[in-house]
Structures are given as C-alpha cells and as structure tokens.
N, C-alpha and C positions, 0 to 999 in steps of 0.2 A: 504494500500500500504506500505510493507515494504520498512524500509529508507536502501539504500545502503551505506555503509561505506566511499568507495571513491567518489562518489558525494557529501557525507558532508563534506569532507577534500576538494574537489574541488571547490565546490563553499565557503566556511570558507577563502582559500589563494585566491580566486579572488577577495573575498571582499576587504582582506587586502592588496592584490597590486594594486586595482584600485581605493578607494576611495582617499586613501592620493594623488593620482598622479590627480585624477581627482579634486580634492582640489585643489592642484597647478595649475593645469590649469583653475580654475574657480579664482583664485586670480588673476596671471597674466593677464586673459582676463579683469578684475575689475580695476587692475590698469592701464590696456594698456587706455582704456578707460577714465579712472577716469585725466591722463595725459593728453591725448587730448584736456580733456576742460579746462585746466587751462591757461588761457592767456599769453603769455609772459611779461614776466617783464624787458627785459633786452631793452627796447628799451625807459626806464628810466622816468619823472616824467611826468606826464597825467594831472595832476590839470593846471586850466586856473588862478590861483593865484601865485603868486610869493613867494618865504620863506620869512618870516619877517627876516629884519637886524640880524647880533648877537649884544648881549648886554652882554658883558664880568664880568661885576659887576667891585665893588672895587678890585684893588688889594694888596695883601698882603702882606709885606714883609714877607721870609725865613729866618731861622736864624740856618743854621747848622751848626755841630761841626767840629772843626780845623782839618784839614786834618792830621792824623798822621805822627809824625815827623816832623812837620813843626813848627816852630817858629816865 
C-alpha cells in the first residue's frame, strides 16, 4: 500500500496538536482531582493537646552604636 503524502503530513500535525492539548487536559483532570482530596486546613488546629507555654530563655542585653550626631 502506497503511503500518500498528505495523510502523513495529516496525521504528523494531528499528533502534534492533540497530544500536548490532550497532556493539559490529562494534568488539569490530575490536579482537579489531586485538590479534592486534600482537607482543608483553614478551619485551624485539630490536635486534642494544647501548645506547651513559651519559654523565652535569658535575655540579653543590646548594645548598639550612638545614633549619629548625637552626643
């Protein structure tokens, strides 16, 4: 069976305009999904423990230099 010339040029640019498109749609569908299952978080802390106090340490004195022009 001889190959006809514009059926390899045709099916050649349909590959190349439907794979990358069909790529994006198969990510999009990956991420639409992949978002669904990820719980929300903004409805803030879920542990049945409370945070331990803060415990600041020592602290230090600063000892920066004279403000210029001042005396």
């Amino acid at each position: 069976m001889p190959v006809v010339p514009i059926a390899t040029f045709l099916a050649g640019s349909l590959l190349t305009l439907l794979l990358p498109i069909l790529l994006l749609i198969a990510l999009v569908a990956w991420y639409w999904w992949f978002s669904a299952r990820v719980p929300d978080t903004a409805e803030g802390n879920q542990s049945s423990t409370s945070p331990a106090p803060a415990n600041p340490g020592p602290s230090i004195p600063e000892t920066l230099p004279p403000e210029p022009g001042a005396k």
